[in-house]
gemmi code that builds the backbone of each chain (N, CA, C; Angstrom):
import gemmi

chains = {
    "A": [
        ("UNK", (-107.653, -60.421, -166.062), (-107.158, -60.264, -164.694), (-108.326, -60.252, -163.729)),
        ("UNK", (-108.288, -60.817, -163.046), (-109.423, -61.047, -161.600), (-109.118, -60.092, -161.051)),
        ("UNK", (-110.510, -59.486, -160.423), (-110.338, -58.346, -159.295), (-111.443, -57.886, -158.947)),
        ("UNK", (-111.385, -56.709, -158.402), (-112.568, -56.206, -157.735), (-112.788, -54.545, -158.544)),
        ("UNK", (-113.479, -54.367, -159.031), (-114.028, -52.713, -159.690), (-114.793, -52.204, -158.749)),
        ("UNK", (-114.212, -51.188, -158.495), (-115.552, -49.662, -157.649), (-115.468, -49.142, -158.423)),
        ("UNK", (-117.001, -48.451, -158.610), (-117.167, -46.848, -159.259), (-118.276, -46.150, -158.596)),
        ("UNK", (-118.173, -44.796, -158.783), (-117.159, -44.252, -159.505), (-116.082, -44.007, -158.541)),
        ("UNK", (-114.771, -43.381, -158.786), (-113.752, -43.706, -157.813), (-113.562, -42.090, -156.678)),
        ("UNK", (-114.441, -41.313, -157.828), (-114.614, -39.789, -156.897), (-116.188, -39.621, -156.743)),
        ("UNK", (-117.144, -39.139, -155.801), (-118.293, -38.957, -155.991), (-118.918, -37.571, -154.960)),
        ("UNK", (-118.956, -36.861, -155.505), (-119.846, -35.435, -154.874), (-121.261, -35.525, -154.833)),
        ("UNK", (-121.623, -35.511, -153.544), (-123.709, -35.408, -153.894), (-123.281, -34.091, -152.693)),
        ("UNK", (-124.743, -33.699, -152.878), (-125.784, -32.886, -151.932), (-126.339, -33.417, -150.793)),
        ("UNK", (-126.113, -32.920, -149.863), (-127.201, -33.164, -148.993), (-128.430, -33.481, -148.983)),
        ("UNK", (-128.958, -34.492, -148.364), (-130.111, -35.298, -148.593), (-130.454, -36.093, -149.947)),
        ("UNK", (-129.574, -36.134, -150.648), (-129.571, -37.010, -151.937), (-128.514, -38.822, -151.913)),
        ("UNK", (-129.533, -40.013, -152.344), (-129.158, -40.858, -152.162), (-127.969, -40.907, -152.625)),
        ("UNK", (-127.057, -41.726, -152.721), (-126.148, -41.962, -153.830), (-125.745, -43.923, -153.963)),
        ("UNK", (-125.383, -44.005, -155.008), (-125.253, -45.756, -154.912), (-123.523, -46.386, -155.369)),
        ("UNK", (-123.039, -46.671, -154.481), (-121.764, -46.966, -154.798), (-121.466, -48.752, -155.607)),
        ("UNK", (-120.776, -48.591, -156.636), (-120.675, -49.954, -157.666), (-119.639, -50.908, -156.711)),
        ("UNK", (-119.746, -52.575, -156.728), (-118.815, -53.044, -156.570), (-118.764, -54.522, -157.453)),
        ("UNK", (-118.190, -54.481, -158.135), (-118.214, -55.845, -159.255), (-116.641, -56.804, -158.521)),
        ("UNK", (-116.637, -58.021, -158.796), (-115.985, -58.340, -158.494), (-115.827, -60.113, -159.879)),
        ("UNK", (-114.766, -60.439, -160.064), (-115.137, -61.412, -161.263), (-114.036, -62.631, -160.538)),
        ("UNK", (-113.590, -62.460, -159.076), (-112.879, -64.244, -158.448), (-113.818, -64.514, -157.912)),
        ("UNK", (-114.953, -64.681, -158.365), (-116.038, -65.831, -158.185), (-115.930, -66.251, -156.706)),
        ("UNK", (-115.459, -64.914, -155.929), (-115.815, -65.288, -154.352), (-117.360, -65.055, -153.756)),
        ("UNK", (-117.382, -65.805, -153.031), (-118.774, -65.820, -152.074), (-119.073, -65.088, -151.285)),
        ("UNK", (-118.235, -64.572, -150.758), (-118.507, -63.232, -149.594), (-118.384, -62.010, -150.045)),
        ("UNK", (-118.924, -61.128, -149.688), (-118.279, -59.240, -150.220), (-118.648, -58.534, -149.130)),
        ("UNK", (-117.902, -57.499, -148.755), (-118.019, -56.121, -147.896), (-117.458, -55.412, -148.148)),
        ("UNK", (-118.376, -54.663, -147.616), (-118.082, -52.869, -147.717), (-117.657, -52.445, -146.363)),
        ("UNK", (-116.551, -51.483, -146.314), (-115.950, -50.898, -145.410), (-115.856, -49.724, -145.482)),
        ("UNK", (-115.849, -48.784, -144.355), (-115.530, -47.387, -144.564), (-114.325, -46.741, -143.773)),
        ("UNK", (-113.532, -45.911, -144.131), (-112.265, -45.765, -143.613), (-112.343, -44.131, -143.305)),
        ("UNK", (-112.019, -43.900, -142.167), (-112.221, -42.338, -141.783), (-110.471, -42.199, -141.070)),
        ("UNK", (-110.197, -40.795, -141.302), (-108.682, -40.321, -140.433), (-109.084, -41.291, -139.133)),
        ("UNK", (-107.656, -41.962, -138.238), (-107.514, -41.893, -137.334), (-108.772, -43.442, -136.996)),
        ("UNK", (-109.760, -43.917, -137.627), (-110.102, -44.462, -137.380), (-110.247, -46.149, -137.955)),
        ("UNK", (-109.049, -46.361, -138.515), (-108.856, -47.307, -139.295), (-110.322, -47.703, -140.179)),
        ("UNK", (-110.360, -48.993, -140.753), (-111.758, -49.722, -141.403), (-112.956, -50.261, -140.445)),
        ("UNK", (-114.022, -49.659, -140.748), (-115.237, -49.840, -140.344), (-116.236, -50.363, -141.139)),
        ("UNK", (-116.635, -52.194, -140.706), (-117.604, -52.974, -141.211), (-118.867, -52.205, -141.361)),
        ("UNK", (-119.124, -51.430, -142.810), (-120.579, -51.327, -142.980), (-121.606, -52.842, -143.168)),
        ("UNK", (-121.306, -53.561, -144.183), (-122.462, -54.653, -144.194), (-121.142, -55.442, -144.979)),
        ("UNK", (-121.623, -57.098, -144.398), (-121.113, -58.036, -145.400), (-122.514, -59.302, -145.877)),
        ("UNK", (-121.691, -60.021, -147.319), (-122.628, -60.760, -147.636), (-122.100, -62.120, -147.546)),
        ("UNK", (-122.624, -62.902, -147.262), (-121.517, -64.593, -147.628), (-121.906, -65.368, -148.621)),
        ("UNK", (-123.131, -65.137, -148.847), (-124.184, -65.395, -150.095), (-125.056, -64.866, -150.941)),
        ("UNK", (-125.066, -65.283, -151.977), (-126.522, -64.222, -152.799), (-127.403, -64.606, -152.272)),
        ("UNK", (-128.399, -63.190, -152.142), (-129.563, -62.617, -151.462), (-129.435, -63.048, -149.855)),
        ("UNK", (-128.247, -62.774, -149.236), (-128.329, -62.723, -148.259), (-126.812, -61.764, -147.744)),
        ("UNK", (-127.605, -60.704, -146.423), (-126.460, -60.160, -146.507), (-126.609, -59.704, -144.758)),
        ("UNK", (-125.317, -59.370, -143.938), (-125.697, -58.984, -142.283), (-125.187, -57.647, -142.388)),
        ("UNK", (-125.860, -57.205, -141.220), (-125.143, -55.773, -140.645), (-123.437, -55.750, -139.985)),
        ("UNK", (-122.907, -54.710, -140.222), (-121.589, -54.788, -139.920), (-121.972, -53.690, -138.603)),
        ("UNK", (-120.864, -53.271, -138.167), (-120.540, -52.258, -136.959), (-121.306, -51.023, -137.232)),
        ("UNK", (-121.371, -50.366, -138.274), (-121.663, -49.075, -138.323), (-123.045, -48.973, -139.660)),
        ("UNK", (-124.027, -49.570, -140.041), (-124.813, -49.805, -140.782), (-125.733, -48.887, -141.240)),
        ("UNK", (-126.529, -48.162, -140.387), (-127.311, -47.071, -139.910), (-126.909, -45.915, -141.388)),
        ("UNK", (-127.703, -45.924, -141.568), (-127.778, -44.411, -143.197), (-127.196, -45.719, -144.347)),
        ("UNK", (-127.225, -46.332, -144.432), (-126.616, -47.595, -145.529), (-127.879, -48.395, -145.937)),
        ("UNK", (-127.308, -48.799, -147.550), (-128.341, -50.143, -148.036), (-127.625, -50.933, -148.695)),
        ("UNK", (-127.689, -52.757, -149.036), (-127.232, -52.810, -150.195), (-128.032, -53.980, -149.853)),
        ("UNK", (-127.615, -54.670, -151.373), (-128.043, -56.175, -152.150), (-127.267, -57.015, -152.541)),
        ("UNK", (-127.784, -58.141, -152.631), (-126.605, -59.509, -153.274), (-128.003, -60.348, -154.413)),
        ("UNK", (-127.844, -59.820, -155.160), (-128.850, -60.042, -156.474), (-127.772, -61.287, -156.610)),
        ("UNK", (-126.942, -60.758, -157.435), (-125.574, -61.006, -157.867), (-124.531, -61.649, -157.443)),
        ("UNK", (-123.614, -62.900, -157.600), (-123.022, -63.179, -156.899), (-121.708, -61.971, -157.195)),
        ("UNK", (-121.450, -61.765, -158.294), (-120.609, -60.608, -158.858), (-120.924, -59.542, -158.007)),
        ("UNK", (-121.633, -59.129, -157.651), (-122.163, -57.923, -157.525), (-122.952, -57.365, -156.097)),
        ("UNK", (-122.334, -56.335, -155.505), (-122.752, -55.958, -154.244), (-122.283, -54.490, -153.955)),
        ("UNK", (-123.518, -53.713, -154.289), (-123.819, -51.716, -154.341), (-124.270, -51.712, -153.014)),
        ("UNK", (-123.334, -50.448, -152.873), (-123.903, -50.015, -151.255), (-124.479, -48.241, -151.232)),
        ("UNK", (-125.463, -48.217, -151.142), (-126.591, -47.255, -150.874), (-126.390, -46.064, -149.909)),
        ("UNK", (-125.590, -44.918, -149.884), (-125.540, -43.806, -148.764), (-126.497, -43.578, -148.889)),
        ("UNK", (-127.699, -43.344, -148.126), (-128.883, -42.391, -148.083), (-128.568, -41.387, -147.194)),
        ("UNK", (-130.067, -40.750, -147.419), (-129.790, -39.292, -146.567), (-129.673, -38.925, -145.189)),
        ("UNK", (-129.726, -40.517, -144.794), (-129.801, -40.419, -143.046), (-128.715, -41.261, -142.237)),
        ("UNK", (-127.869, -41.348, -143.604), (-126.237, -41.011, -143.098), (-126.066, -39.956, -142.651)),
        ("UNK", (-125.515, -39.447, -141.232), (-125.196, -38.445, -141.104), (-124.118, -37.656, -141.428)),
        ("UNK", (-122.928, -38.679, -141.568), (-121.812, -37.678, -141.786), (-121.132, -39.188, -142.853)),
        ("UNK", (-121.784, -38.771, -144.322), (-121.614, -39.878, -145.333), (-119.740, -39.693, -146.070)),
        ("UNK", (-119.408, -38.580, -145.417), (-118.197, -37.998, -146.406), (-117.024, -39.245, -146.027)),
        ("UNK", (-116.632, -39.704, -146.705), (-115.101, -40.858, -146.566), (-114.817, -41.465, -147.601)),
        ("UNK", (-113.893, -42.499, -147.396), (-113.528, -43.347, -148.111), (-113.717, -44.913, -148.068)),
        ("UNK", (-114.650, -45.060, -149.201), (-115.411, -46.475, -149.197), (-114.724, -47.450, -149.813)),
        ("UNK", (-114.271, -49.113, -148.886), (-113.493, -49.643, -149.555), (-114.865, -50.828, -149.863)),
        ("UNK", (-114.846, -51.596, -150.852), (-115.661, -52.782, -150.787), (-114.257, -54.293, -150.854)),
        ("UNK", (-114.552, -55.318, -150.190), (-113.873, -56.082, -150.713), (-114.380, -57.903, -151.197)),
        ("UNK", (-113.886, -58.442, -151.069), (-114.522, -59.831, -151.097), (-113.544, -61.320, -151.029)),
        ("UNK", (-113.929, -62.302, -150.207), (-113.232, -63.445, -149.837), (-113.951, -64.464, -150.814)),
        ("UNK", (-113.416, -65.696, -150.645), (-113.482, -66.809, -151.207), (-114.714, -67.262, -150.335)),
        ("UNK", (-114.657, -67.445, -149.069), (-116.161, -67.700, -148.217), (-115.719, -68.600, -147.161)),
        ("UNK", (-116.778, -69.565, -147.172), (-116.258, -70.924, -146.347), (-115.553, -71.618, -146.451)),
        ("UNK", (-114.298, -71.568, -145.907), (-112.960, -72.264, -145.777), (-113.033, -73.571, -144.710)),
        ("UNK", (-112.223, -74.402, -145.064), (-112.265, -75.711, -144.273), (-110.953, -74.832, -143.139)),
        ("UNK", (-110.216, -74.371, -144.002), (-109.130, -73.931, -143.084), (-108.572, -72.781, -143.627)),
        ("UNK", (-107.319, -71.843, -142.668), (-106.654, -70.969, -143.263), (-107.762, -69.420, -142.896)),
        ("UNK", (-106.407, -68.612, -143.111), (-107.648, -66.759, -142.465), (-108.694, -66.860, -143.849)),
        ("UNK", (-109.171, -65.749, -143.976), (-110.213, -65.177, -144.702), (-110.039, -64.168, -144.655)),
        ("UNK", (-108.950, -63.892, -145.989), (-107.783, -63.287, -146.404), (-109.332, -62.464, -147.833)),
        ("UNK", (-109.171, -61.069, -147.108), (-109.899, -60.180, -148.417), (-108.914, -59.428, -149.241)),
        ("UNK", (-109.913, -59.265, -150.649), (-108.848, -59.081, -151.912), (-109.735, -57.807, -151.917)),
        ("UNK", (-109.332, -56.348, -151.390), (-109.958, -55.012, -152.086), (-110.306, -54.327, -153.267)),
        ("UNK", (-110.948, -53.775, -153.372), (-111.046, -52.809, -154.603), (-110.038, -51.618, -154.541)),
        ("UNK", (-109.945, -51.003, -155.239), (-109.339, -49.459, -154.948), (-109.369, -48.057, -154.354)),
        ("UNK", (-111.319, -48.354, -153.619), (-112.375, -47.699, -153.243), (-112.947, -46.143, -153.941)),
        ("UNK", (-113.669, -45.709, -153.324), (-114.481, -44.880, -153.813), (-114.506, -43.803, -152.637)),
        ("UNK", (-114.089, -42.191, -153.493), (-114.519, -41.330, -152.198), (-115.466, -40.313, -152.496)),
        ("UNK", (-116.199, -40.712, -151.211), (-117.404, -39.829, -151.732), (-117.641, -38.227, -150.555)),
        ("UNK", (-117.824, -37.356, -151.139), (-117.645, -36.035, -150.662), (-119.052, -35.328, -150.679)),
        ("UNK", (-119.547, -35.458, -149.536), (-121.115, -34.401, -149.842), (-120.947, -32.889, -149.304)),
        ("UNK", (-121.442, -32.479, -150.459), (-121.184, -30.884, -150.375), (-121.990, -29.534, -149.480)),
    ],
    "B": [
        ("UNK", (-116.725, -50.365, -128.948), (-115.275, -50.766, -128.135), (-114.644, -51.366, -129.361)),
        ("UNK", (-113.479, -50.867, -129.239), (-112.413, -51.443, -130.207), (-112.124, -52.385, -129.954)),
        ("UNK", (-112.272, -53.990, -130.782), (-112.108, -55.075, -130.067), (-110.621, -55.316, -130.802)),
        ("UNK", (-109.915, -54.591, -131.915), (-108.334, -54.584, -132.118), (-108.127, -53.431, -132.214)),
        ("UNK", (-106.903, -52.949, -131.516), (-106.139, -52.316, -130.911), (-104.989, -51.874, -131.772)),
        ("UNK", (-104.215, -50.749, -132.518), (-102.815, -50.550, -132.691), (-102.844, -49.353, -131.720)),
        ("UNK", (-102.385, -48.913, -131.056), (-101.654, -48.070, -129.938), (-100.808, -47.045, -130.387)),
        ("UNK", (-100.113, -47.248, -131.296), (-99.367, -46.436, -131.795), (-99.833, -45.802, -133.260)),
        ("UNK", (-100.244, -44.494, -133.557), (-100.921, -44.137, -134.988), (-99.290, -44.185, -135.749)),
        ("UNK", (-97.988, -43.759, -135.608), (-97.139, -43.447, -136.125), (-95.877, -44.186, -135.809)),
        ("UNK", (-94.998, -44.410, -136.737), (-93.676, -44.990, -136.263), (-92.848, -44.372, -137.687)),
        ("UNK", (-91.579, -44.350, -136.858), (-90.715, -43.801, -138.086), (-89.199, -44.710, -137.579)),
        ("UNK", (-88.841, -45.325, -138.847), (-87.865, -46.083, -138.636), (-86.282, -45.782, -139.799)),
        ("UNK", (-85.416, -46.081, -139.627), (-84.258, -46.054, -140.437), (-83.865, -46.736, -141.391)),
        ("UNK", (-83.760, -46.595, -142.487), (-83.765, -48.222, -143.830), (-82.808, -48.604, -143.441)),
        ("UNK", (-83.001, -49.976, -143.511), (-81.990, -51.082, -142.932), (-82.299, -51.456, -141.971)),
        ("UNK", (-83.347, -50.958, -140.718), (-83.575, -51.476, -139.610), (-84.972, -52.030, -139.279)),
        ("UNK", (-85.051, -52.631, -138.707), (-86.130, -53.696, -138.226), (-87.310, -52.646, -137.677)),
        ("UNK", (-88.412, -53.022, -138.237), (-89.700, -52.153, -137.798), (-90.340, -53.257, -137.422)),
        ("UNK", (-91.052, -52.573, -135.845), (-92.179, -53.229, -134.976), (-93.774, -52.873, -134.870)),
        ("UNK", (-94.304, -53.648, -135.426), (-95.645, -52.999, -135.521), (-96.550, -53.800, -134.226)),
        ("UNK", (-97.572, -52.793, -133.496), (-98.136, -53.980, -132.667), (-99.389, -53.605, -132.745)),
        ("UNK", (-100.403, -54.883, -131.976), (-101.677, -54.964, -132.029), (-102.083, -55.434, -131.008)),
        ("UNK", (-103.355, -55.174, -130.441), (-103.983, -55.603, -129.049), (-105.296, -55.909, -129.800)),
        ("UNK", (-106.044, -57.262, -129.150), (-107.295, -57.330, -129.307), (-107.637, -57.634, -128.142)),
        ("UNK", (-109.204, -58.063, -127.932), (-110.105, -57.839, -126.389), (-110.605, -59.089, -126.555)),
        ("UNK", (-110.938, -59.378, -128.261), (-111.998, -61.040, -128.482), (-111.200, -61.807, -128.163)),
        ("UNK", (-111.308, -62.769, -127.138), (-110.833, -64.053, -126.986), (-111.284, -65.520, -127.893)),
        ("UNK", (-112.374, -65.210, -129.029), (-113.271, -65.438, -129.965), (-112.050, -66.127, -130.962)),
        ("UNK", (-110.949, -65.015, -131.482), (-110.662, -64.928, -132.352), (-109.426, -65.736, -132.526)),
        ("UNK", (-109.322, -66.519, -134.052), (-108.499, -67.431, -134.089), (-107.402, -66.973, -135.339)),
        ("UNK", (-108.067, -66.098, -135.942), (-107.021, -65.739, -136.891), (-106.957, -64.313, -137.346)),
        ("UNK", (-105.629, -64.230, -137.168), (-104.939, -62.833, -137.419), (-104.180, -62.515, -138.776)),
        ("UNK", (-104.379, -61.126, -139.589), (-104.206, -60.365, -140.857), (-103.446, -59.260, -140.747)),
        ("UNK", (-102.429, -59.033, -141.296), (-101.626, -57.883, -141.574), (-101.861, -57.478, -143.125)),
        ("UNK", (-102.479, -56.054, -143.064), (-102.803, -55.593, -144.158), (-102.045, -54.158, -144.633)),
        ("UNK", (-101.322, -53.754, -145.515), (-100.703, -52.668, -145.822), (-101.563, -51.505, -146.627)),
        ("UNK", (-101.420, -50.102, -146.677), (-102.259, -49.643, -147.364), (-101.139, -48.221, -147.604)),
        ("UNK", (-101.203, -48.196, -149.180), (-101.084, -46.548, -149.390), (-101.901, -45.462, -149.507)),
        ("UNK", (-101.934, -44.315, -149.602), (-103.247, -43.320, -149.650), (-104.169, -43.844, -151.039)),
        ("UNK", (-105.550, -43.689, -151.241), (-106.094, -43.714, -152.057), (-106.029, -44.813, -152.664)),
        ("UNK", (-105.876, -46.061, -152.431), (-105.988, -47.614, -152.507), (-106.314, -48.509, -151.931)),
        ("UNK", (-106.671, -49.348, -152.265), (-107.253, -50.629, -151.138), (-106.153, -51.068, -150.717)),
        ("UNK", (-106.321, -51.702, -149.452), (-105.269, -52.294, -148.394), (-105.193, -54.144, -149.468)),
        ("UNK", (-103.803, -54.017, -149.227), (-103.330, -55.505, -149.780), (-102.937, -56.002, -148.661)),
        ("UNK", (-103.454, -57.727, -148.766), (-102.946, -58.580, -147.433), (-101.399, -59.356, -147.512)),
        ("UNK", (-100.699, -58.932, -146.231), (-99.378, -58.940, -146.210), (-99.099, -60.569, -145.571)),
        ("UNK", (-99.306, -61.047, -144.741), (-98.964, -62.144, -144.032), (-100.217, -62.504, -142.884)),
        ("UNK", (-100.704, -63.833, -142.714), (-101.455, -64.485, -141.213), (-101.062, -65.046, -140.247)),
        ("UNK", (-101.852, -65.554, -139.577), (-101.151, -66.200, -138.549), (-102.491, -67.003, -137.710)),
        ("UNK", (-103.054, -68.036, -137.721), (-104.254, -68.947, -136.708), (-104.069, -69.044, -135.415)),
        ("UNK", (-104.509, -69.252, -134.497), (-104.164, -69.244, -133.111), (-103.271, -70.636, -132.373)),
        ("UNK", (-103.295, -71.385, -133.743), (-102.727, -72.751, -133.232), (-101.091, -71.989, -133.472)),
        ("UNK", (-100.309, -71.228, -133.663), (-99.145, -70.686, -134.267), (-98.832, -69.565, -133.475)),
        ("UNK", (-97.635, -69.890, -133.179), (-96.942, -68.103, -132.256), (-95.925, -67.181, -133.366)),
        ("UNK", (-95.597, -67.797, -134.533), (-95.054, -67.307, -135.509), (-95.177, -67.449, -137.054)),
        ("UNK", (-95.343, -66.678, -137.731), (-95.419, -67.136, -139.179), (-94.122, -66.220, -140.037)),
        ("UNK", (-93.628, -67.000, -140.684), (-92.903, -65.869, -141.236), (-92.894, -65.919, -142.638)),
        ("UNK", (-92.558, -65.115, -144.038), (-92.520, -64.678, -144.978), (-91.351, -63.446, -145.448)),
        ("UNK", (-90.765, -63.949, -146.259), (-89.647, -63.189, -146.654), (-89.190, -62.061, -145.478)),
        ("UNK", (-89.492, -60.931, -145.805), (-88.954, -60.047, -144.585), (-90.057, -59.197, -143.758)),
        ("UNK", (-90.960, -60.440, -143.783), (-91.998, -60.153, -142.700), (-92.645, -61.086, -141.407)),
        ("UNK", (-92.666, -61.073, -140.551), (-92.771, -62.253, -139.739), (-93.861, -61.604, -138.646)),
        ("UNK", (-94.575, -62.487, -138.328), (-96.004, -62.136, -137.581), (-95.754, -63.066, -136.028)),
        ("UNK", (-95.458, -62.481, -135.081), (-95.982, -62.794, -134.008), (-97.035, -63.177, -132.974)),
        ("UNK", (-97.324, -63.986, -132.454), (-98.512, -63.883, -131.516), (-98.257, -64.900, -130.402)),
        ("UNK", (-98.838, -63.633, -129.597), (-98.964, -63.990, -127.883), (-100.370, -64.185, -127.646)),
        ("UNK", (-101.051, -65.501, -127.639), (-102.229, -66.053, -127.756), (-102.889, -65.231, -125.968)),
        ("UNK", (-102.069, -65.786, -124.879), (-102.030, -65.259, -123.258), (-102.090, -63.932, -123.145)),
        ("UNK", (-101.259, -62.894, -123.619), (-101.582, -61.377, -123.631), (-102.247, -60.643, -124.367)),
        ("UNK", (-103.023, -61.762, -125.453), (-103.773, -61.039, -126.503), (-103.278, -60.020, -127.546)),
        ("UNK", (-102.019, -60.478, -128.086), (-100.991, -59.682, -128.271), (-100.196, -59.660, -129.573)),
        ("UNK", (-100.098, -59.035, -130.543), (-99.715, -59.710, -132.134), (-98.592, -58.459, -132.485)),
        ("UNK", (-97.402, -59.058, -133.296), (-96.669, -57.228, -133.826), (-96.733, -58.265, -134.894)),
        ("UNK", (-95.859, -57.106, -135.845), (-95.600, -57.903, -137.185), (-94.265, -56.979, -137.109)),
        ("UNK", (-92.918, -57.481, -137.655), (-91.617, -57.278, -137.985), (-90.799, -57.153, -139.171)),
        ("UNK", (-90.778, -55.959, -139.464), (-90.229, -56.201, -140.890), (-88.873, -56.011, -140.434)),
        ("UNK", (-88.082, -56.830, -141.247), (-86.333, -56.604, -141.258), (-85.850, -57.361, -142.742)),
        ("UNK", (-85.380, -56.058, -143.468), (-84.752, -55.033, -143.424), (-85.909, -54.140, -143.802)),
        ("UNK", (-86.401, -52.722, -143.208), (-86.947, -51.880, -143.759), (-86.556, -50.846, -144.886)),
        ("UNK", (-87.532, -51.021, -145.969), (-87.256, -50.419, -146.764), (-87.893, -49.171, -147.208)),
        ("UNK", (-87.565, -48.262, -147.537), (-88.529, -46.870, -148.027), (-89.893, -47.002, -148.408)),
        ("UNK", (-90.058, -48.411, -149.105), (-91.102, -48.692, -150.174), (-92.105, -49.495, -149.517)),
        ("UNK", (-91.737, -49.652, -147.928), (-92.565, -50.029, -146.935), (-93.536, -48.847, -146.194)),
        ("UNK", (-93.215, -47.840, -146.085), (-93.628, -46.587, -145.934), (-95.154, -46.850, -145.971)),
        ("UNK", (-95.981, -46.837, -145.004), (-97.734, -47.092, -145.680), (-98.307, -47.340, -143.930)),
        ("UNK", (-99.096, -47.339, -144.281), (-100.197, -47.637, -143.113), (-100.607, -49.159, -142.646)),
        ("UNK", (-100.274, -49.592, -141.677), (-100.371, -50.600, -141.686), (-101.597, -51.191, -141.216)),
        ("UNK", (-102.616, -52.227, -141.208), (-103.464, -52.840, -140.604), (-103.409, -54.178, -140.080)),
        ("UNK", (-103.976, -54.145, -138.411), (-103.856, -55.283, -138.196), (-105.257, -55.979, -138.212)),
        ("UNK", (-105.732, -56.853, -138.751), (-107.186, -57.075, -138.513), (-107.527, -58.953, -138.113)),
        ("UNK", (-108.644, -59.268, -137.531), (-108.881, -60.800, -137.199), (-110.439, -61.113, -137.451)),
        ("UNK", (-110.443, -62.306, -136.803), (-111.609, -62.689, -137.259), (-111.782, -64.467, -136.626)),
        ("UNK", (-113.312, -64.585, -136.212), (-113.170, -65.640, -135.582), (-113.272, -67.228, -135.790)),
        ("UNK", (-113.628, -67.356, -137.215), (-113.350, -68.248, -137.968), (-112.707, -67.960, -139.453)),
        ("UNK", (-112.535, -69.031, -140.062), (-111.743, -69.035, -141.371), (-112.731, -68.265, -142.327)),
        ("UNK", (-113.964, -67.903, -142.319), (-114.874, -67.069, -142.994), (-115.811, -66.052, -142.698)),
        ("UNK", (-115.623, -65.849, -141.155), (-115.958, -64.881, -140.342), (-115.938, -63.369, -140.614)),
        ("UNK", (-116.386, -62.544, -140.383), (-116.205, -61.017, -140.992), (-114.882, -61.363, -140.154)),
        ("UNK", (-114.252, -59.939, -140.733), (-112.894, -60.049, -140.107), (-112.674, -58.148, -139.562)),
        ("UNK", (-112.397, -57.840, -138.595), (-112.199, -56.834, -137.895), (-111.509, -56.535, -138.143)),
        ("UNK", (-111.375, -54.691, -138.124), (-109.530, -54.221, -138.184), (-109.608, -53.160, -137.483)),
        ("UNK", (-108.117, -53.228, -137.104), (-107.700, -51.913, -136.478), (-107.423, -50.566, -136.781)),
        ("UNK", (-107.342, -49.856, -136.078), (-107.192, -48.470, -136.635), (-106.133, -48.125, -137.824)),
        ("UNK", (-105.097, -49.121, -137.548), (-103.790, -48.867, -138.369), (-102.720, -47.637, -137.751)),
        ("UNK", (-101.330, -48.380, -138.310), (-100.008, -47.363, -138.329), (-99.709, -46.502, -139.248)),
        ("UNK", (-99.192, -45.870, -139.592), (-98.628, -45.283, -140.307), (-97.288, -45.122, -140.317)),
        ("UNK", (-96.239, -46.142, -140.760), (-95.273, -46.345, -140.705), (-94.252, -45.634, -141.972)),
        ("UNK", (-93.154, -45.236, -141.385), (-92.387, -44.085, -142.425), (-90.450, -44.615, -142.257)),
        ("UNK", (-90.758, -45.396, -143.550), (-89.194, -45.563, -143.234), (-88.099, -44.581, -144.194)),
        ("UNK", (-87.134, -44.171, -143.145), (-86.403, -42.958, -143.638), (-85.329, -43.300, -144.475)),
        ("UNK", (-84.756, -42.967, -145.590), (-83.670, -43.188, -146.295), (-82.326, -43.420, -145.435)),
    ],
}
model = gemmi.Model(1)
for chain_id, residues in chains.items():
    chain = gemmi.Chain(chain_id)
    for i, (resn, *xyz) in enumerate(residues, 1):
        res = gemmi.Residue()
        res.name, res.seqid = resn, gemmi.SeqId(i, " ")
        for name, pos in zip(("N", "CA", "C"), xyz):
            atom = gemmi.Atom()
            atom.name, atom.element = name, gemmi.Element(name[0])
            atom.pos, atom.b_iso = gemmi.Position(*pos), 0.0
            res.add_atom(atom)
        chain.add_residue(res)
    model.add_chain(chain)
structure = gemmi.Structure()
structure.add_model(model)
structure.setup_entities()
């Protein structure tokens, strides 16, 4: 079955401790992002990629890292200068450059991460 | 600035009756529009689109509107069912591979 894996799907850190969120994906799409979803504030573009080893800033970027080693594969980095890292992280990923038609993303199940 | 818009966080509707969901955006950029559903603690699944060349798309008992002039999109479900109950998202984007924006979302509750 094609899809998208996050892990882990619960995650507790400490204050001032990095943490690295998984996102595998195996429909051999070209694009991936990470989103973050807070009450009241629907989904917020942290970073997307459209290609390996290349990736842009989304809306809210700032305390975030990630990579596109991988076309599978795109981890996104809370560091400690996230300020308020606590939510729910969705990653997802498209097919890419379309001749035509939306750019329709297929989600993961996301990941929530809780700093204590 | 919120460049899409839902206005309404909540709606509560009657099963059997037609639910209106709406959306405002600001980008005049944008050519294509996403209705995305979501339950708690899951990723949002994509429900129906719609390109800017189109004022309607429809799909079983969901049909997507757009007012290209008022900047203006609902999506319509008829007949509502319990199992529609979820949060809805409206999100766009300004080409066919463009990041794609979303809105805050509904939270739509249809009653037995």
């Amino acid at each position: 079955d094609g899809g998208i894996t996050q892990s882990p799907k619960y995650l507790f850190r400490k204050e001032g401790q990095n943490v690295t969120l998984s996102c595998e994906q195996n429909l051999n799409h070209d694009a991936m992002y990470w989103y973050r979803q807070d009450p009241g504030q629907g989904l917020r573009l942290i970073y997307y990629s459209q290609i390996v080893n290349d990736f842009q800033k989304g809306d809210i970027a700032e305390g975030y890292s990630v990579s596109r080693e991988k076309k599978e594969s795109f981890p996104l980095t809370v560091t400690s200068a996230q300020k308020n890292p606590t939510a729910f992280y969705l990653c997802a990923s498209s097919p890419g450059y379309k001749l035509s038609g939306a750019n329709v993303l297929t989600f993961g199940a996301g990941s929530r991460l809780t700093v204590l | 600035d919120q460049q899409v818009k839902q206005n309404s966080p909540s709606l509560s509707v009657q099963e059997g009756r037609i639910s209106i969901l709406n959306c405002d955006y600001t980008n005049s950029m944008f050519d294509y529009f996403l209705w995305y559903k979501k339950y708690p603690a899951e990723g949002p699944t994509f429900l129906i689109s719609i390109s800017s060349i189109k004022d309607k798309n429809e799909d079983g008992r969901f049909t997507v509107f757009l007012n290209k002039s008022a900047k203006h999109l609902s999506l319509h479900i008829v007949p509502s069912q319990p199992g529609d109950s979820a949060v809805y998202f409206c999100a766009a984007s300004e080409t066919s591979y463009d990041k794609v924006i979303f809105g805050p979302g509904t939270s739509l509750s249809v009653i037995p």
